[in-house]
C-alpha positions in Angstrom: 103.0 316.5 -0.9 106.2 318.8 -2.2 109.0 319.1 0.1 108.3 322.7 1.1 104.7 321.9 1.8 105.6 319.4 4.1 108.4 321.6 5.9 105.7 324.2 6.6 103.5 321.4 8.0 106.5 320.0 10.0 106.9 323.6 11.6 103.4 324.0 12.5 102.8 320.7 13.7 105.6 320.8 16.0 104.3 324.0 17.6 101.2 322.6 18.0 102.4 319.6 20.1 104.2 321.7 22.3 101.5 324.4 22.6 98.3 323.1 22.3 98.8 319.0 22.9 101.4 319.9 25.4 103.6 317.3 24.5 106.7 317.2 26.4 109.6 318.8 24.2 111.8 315.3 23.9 109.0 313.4 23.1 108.0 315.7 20.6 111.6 315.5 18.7 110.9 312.0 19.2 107.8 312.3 16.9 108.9 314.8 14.4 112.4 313.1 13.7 110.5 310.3 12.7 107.9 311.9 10.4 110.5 313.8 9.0 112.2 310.4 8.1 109.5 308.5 7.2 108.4 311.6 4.7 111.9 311.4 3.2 111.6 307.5 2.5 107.8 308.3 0.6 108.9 311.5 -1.3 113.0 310.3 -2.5 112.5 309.1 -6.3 115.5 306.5 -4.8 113.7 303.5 -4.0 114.5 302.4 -0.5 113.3 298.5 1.2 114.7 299.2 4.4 112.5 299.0 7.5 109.9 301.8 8.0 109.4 301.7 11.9 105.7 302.6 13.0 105.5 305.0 15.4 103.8 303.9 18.5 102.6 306.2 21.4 102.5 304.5 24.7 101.4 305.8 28.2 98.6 305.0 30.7 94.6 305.4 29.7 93.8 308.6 29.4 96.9 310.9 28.3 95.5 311.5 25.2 97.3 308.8 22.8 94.7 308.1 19.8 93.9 312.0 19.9 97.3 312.9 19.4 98.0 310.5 17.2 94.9 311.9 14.7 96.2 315.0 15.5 99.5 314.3 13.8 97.7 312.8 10.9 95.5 315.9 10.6 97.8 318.5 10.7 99.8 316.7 8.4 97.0 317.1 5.6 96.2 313.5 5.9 92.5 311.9 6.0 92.5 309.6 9.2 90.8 306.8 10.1 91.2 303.6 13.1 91.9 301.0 13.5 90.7 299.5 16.9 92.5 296.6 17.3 92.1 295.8 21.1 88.8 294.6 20.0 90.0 291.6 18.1 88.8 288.3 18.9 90.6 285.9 16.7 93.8 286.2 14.6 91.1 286.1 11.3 90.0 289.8 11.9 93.4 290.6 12.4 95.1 288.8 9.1 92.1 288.3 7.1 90.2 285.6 5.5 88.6 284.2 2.3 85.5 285.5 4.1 86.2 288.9 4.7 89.0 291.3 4.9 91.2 291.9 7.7 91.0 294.8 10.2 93.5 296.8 8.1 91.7 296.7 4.8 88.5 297.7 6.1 90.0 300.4 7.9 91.9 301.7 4.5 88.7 301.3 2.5 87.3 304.4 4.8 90.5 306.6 3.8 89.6 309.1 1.4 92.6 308.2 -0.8 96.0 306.0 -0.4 98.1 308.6 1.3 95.8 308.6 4.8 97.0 308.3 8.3 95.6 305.1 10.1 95.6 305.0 13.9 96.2 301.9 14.9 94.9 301.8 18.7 95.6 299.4 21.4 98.7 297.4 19.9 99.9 295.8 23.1 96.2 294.2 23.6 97.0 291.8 20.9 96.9 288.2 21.8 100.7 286.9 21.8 99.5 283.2 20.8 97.9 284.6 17.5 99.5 282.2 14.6 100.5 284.1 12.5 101.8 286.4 15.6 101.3 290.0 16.1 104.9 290.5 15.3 104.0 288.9 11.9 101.0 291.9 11.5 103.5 294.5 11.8 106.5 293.3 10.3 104.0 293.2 7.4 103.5 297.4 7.7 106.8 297.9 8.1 107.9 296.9 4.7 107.9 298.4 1.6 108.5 295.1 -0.4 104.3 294.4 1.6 102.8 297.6 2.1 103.2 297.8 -1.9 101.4 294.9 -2.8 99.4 294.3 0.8 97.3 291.0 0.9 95.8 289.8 3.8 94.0 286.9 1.9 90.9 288.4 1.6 90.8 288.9 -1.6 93.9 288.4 -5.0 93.4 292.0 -5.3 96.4 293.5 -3.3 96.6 297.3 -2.5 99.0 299.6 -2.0 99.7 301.1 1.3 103.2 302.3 0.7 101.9 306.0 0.8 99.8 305.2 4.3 100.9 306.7 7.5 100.5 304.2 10.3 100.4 305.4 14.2 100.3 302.8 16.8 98.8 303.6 20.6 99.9 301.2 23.4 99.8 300.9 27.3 103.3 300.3 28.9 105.5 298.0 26.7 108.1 296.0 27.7 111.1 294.9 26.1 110.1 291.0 25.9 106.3 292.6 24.6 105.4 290.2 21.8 108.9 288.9 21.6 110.6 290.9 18.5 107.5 293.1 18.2 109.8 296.2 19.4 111.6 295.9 16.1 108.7 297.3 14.2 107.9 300.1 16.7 109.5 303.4 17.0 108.1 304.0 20.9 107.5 307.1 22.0 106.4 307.9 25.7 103.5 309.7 27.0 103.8 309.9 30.4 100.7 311.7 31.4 100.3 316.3 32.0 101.4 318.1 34.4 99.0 319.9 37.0 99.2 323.1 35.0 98.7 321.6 31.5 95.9 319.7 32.6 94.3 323.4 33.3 94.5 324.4 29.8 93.4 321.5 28.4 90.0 321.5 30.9 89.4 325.0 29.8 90.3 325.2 26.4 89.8 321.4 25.2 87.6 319.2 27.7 84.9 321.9 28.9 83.8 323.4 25.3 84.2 320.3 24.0 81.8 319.0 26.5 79.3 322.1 26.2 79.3 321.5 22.4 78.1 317.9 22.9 75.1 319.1 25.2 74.4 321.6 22.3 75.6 324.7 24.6 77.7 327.4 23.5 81.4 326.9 24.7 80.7 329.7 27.3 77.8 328.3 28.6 79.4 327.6 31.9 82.5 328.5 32.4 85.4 327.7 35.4 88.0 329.9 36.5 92.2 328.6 36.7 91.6 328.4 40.1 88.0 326.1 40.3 90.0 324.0 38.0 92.9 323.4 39.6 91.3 322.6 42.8 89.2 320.0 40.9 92.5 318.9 39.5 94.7 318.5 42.8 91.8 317.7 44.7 89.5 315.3 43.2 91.9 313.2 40.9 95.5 311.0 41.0 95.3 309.7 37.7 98.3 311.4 34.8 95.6 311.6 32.5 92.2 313.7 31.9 89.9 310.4 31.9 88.1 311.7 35.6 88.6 315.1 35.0 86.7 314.7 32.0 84.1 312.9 33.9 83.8 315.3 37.1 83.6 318.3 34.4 80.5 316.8 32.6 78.8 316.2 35.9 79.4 320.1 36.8 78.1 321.4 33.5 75.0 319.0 34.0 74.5 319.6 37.2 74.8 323.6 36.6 72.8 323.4 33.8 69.9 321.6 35.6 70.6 324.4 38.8 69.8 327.3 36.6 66.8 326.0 34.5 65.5 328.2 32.3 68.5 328.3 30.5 69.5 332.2 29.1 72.2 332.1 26.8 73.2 335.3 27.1 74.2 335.0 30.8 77.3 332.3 31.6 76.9 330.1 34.5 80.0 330.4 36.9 80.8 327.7 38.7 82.9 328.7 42.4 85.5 326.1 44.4 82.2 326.5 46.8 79.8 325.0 44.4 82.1 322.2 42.9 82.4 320.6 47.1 78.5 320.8 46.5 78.2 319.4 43.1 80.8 316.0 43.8 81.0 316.1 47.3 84.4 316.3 50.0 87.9 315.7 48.1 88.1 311.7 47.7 92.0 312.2 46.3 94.7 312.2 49.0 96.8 314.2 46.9 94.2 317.0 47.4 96.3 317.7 50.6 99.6 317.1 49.4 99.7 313.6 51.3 100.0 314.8 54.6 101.8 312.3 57.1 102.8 311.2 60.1 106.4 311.6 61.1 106.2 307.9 61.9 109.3 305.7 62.0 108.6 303.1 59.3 106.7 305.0 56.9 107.8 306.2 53.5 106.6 306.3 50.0 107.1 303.7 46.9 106.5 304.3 43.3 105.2 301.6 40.5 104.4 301.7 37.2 100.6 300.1 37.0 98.3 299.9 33.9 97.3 303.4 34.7 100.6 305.7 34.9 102.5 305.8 37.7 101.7 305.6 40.9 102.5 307.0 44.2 101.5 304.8 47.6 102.7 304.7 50.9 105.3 302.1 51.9 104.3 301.0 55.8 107.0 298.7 58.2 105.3 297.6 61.3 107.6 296.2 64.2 106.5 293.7 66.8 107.4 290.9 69.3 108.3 287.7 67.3 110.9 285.7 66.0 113.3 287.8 63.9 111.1 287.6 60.6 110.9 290.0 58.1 107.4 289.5 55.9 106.3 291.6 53.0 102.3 291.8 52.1 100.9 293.8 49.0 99.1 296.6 50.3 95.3 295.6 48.1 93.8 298.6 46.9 95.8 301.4 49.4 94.2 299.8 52.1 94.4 296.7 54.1 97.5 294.0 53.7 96.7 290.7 52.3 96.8 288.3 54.3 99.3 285.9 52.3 102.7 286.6 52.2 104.2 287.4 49.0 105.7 284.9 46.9 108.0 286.1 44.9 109.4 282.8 43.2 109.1 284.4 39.7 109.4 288.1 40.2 112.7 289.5 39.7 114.4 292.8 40.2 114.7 295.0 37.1 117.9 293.8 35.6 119.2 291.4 37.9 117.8 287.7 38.7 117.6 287.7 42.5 114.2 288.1 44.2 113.1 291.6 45.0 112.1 291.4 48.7 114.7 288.3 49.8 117.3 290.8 49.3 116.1 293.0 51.5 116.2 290.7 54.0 119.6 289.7 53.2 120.7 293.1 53.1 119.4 294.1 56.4 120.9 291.2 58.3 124.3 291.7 56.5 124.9 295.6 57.5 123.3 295.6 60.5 126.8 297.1 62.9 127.0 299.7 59.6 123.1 300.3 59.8 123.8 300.4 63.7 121.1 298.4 63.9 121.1 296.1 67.4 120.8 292.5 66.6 118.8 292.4 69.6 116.0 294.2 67.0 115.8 291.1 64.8 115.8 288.1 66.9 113.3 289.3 69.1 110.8 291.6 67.0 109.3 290.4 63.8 108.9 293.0 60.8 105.7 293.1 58.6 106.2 295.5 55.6 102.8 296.5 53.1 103.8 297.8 49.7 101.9 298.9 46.4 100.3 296.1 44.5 99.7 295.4 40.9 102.9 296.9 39.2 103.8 296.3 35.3 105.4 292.7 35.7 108.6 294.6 34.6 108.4 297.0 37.7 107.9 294.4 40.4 111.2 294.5 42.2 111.5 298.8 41.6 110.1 299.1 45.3 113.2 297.3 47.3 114.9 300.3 47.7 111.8 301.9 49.5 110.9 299.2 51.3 114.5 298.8 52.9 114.8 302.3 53.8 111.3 301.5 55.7 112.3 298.7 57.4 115.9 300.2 58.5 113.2 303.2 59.6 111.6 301.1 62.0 114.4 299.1 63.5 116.8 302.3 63.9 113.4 304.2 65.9 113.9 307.2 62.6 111.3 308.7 60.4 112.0 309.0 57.1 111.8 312.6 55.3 108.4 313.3 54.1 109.0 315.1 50.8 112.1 311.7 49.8 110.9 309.2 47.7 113.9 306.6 46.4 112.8 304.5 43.6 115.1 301.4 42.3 115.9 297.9 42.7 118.6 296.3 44.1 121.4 293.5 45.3 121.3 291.3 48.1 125.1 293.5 48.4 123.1 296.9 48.3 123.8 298.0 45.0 121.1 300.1 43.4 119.8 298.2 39.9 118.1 300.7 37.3 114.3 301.0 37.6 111.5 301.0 34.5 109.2 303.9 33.8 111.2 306.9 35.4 109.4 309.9 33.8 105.7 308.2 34.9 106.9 307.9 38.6 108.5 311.2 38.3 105.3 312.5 36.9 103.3 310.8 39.6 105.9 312.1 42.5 105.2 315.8 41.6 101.4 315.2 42.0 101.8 313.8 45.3 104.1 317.0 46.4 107.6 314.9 46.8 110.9 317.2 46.6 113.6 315.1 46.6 113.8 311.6 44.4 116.7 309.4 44.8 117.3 307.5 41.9 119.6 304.9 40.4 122.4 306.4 39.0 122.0 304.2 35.8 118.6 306.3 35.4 120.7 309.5 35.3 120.9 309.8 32.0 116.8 310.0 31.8 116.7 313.0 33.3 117.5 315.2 30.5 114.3 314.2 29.1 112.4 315.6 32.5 110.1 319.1 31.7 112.3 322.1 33.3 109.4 322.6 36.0 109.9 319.4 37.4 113.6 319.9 37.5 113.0 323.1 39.6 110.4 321.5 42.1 112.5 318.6 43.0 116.0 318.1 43.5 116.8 314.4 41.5 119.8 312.6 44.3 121.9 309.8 41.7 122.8 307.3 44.4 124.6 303.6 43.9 124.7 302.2 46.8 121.6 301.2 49.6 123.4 302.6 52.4 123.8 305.8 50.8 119.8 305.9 50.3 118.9 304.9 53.6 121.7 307.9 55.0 119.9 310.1 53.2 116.2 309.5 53.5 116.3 309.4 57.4 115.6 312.2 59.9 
């Protein structure tokens, strides 16, 4: 590809990830830096062995990874292929053996010619144990000296993938993933689409894609912006399109069956009325914008799970007792376990002290600044319920929450509804930096939160936040517990 064929491509592609894959404008100079770079290395006559980084897309299920990534090979003129490799079972049909070729042969045998894209999907699913490691796989596709002259063993036929474009998808990775597997990745984040994205990708992506599959012309049935949003803030929580995908097919089935015989010629519309009839009352609780109690002890916490961030109330009962202070994981949004949590090996993002033992340390060491009677501790037990099943990097994230719930309940104070404070922090009250900002920012929108305080070593993040989430909430930098708590209360 000349250069000047490639700048034209470079232009339109990074239009259409703005525009039609509604990529986020940081992420997308994330991507296009490093196709530009990568083009550079492949076209120069100047022969270059340095490290050639694989770009790796990584977000929750269902934000659209694996199509963006074909996407990008697409509209960069390239044939693509995948690579699935979360369906590995041993290290053989990752590497290769005398008895058959690896994974990334077989893949690069479908490609139309050397110079393909190959979508490498579900990285982070590979088995850390694997001798030779994962790290070992990709160090290998990230060398010119191997992608040259690639063997996996197979075969003593090596083949050259020096002119292959490689695009890894990943859930959340952390920075101890696969040990020195970061070194070979050039991450980029997906966090998930905002509310009004997610409409245009229903109606122009999801629903004629959907229509064509059932063999119906793309207006078949059609939804207004309004019937889609509903179905949107009403009937899913997720960042992604995975059940909006799913409650869309069962409307165009279920209309489709309504209006049997079909006539072409006439669209079905589909009302707000008729979707409540097709899947039933609004199971999504951030269909009402999370209404709540103006209960002392009640806030909100954000995690970072397996699927995008989420949003989930924080609860801090008060009761006769012995001056305890318990914390349960709240199973499923539901019901507290009944087990208190141990948190022996669960640290707070960047520091080594346990994420709920500081709170209690905290609590009991500012109580006259709190104004907090001591009377409140020795005589009333505290039982707090928080979010379970956080990425093992985010488990500590929710102690700033969690302490502005418990000083909640002991001061008699509701906390603001519309304040979420996401963080760890010290035993001393100072606020540590938290993982996966932009996916709890993301997930705070959707559950209608204006005001996020924030550690002010996550400030910096913030200048890769969409401008519509910058006008909808105000973002509060805060250092210090005490400051949080001053804040958040009524």
């Amino acid at each position: 590809m000349e250069h000047t064929e490639f700048a034209a491509r470079i232009e339109n592609l990074r239009e259409g990830l703005v525009k039609t894959m509604f990529v986020p404008e940081h992420s997308t100079d994330q991507i296009i830096d490093h196709l530009v770079i990568r083009e550079n290395q492949i076209l120069t006559e100047q022969v270059s062995y340095g490290p050639r980084p694989i770009l790796c897309l990584v977000g929750p299920q269902g934000v659209g990874k694996s199509r963006l990534a074909k996407y990008i090979g697409t509209h960069l003129g390239r044939d693509v292929q995948t690579a699935e490799l979360g369906r590995l079972t041993s290290p053989d049909e990752l590497f290769g053996s005398a008895d058959r070729p690896g994974i990334i042969k077989q893949a690069v045998s479908q490609l139309h010619n050397t110079s393909g894209a190959l979508v490498l999907q579900n990285v982070d699913a590979l088995e850390e144990d694997w001798r030779p490691s994962p790290t070992t796989f990709l160090q290998k596709l990230s060398q010119l000296q191997t992608l040259e002259k690639f063997d996996d063993g197979s075969s003593n036929n090596p083949i050259d993938l020096s002119q292959v474009l490689f695009i890894a998808t990943g859930r959340w990775l952390s920075e101890s993933t696969h040990g020195r597997t970061l070194e070979y990745l050039d991450v980029v984040e997906i966090n998930g689409h905002l509310d009004d994205d997610k409409i245009k990708i229903a109606r122009d992506t999801l629903l004629p894609s959907i229509l064509q599959e059932y063999c119906f012309s793309p207006e078949a049935v059609r939804l207004d912006e309004d019937t889609i949003g509903t179905l949107i803030r009403s009937y899913t929580e997720e960042p992604g399109t995975v059940t909006l995908e799913q409650l869309l097919r069962l409307i165009v089935q279920r209309s489709i069956t309504k209006e049997l015989p079909i006539r072409p010629e006439v669209p079905i519309l589909v009302t707000v009325e008729e979707v409540a009839k097709i899947i039933g009352r609004p199971r999504s609780r951030s269909g009402s914008r999370r209404r709540r109690r103006d209960v002392p002890g009640l806030t909100f916490g954000s995690v970072v799970t397996p699927t995008g961030g989420l949003l989930d109330d924080i609860e801090a009962v008060q009761m006769p007792g012995t001056g305890k202070i318990r914390v349960f994981e709240n199973w499923g949004g539901q019901i507290p376990s009944s087990t208190r949590l141990k948190s022996d090996h669960r640290t707070v993002w960047g520091s080594y002290e346990q994420p709920y033992e500081v709170l209690e340390s905290y609590i009991r060491s500012h109580l006259s600044d709190l104004g907090i009677s001591t009377r409140s501790l020795e005589e009333f037990d505290v039982h707090i319920s928080v979010p379970s099943n956080p990425q093992p990097q985010d488990v500590g994230s929710l102690a700033i929450a969690a302490t502005i719930a418990t000083a909640s309940v002991l001061l008699d104070r509701a906390v603001d509804t519309e304040v979420l404070a996401i963080g760890g922090m010290t035993g001393h009250g100072r606020i540590l930096r938290t993982y996966g900002t932009g996916a709890k920012i993301l997930a705070a929108h959707r559950g209608g939160i204006r005001r996020i305080l924030l550690p002010r070593e996550n400030e910096h993040e913030l200048r890769n936040i969409p401008e519509v989430l910058h006008d909808a909430i105000t973002f509060i930098p805060v250092d210090d517990v005490g400051q949080a708590i001053a804040v958040a209360l009524r």
